[in-house]
N, C-alpha and C positions, 0 to 999 in steps of 0.2 A: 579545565573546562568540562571535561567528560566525566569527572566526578562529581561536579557539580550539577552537571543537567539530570544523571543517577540518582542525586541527592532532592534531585525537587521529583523526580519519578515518585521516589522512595516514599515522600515524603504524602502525595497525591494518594499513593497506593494504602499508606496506612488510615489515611482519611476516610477510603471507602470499601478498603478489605481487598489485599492484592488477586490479581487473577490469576489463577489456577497454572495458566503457561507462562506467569511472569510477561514483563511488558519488553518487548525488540526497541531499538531505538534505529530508525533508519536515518544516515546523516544523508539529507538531500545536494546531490553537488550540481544544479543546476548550475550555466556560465563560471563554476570555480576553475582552475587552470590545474593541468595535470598536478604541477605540484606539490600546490596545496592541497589535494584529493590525498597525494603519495603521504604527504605529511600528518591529515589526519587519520590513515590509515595506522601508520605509528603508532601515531596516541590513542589507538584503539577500536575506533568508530571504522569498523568491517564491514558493516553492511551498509549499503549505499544504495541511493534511489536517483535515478534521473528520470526527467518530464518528454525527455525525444528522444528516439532510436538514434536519429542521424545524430545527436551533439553524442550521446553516449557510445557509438562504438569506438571513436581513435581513442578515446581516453582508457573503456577497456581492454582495446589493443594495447595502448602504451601501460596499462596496469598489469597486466596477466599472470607477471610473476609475483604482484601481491596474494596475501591471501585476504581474499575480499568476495564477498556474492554481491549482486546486484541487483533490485528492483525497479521495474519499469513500475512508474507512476503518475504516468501522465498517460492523455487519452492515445487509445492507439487504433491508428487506421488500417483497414484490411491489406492496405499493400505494405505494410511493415511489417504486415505479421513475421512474416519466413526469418525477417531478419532478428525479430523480436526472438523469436524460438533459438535462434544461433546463440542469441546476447547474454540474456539474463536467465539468471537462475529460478525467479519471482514475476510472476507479472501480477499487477494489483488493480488493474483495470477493466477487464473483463466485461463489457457494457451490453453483452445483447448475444442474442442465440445461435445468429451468424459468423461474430465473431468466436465465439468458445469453440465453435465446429470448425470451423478453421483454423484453431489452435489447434486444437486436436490431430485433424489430417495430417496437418502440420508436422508435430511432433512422428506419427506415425513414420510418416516419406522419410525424414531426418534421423531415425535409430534413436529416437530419445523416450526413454520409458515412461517420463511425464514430465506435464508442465505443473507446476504451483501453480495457482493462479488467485485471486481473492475475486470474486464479484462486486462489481462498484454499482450503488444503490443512490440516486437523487433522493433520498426521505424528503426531501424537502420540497419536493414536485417544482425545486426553481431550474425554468426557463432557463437560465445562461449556465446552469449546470447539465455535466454529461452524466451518465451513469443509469442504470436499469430503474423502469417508474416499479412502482412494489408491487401494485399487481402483477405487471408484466412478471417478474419476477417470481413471484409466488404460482402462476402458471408454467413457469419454463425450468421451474429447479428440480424438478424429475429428470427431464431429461437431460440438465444441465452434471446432475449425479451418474449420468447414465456413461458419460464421456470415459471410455477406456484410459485415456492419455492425460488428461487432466484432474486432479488432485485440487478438490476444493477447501481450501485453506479455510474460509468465510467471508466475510464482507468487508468494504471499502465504502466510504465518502470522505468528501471535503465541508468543512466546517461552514457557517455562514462568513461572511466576513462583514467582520463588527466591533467597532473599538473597545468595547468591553467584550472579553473573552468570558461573561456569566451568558452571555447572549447565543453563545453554540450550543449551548447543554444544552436544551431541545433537540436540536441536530443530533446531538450524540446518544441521548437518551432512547431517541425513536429508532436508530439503527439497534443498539441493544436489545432494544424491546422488539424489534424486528428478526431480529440474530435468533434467541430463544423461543417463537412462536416457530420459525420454520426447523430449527433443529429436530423439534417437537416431532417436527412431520417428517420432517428428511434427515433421518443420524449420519448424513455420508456428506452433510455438510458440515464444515469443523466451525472450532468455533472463535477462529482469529477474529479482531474487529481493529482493522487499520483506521484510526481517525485522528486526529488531534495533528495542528503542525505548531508553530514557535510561539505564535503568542495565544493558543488554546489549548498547548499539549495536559498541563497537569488537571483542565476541569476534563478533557475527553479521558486521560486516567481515570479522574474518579467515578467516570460513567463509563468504564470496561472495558476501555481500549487494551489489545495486548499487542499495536503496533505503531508507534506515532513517529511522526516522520518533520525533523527537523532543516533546516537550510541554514536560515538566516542567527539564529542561537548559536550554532556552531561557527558561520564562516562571515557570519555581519551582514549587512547588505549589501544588496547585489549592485553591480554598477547600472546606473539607468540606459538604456540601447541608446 
């Protein structure tokens, strides 16, 4: 399976000229059960993303002895922070000025030399999406650069959802085109672009993702609650 989802990356990336850092594959293990987590560790897929602090700590408890890093990738609220900092190696959510400063202290009080972090970006100014509006954003990335403890990796959003996956390239395109104007301005922002998940990973390839974050590809669907 993991050579396979490799093979349609690969295949995306020659379409529209691979990125410079190569593309991550984050295997998402929302509600998957420790084992099968332990199992696709295995077979290779190390880097892992979960959407809650609270479901992902017992599992990276009972994981620790794998070798696996971890991304938070779902929204994260102020009072998770401390624990988020404990957790994961990545966090990809990053939605606002309050929050990153609070990583940061964070990390400080904790001995941790830095957090990774991606900034998550609504491009799509949609309402039931979280993530930073671009103005806001484009005022707050000075000082978002300025953060001792935080390591800004680059940008984060979630796709539209739409049964045809030609219908997110917008989405993905406007974060790119977003990504390269502010580098422009601020070089201490890098230049990851987390976008794409199972049924739009290889068009947010072709529009420059070098992080896409899989669940349902790798581990099927998920049981209904």
């Amino acid at each position: 399976m993991r050579s396979r989802l490799l093979e349609r990356i690969a295949s995306a990336c020659a379409r529209a000229g691979p990125p410079a850092a190569g593309v991550t594959l984050v295997a998402v293990t929302k509600t998957v059960p420790v084992e099968r987590i332990r199992g696709a560790i295995q077979a290779g897929f190390t880097i892992l993303g979960e959407n809650r602090v609270q479901e992902a700590a017992p599992k990276i408890a009972d994981l620790a002895r794998e070798r696996a890093s971890w991304h938070l990738i779902g929204p994260l609220q102020s009072n998770k922070a401390a624990r988020a900092v404990e957790l994961f190696d990545v966090v990809e959510t990053v939605h606002s000025i309050a929050l990153a400063g609070r990583l940061d202290r964070l990390a400080a009080g904790r001995g941790r030399a830095e957090v990774p972090v991606l900034l998550e970006v609504n491009v799509d100014a949609d309402p039931g999406k979280s993530g930073y509006d671009v103005q806001r954003l484009e005022a707050d990335l000075a000082w978002l650069a300025d953060l001792p403890r935080l390591r800004l990796l680059g940008l984060m959003t979630v796709g539209r959802l739409v049964t045809d996956p030609e219908e997110a390239r917008p989405t993905f395109r406007r974060l790119r085109e977003l990504s390269e104007r502010l580098r422009a301005r601020e070089p201490r922002l890098g230049s990851a672009l987390s976008m794409g998940m199972s049924d739009d990973f290889e068009v947010a390839v072709e529009e420059g993702a070098t992080i896409v974050r899989l669940g349902r590809a790798i581990f099927g669907e998920r049981p209904v609650p």
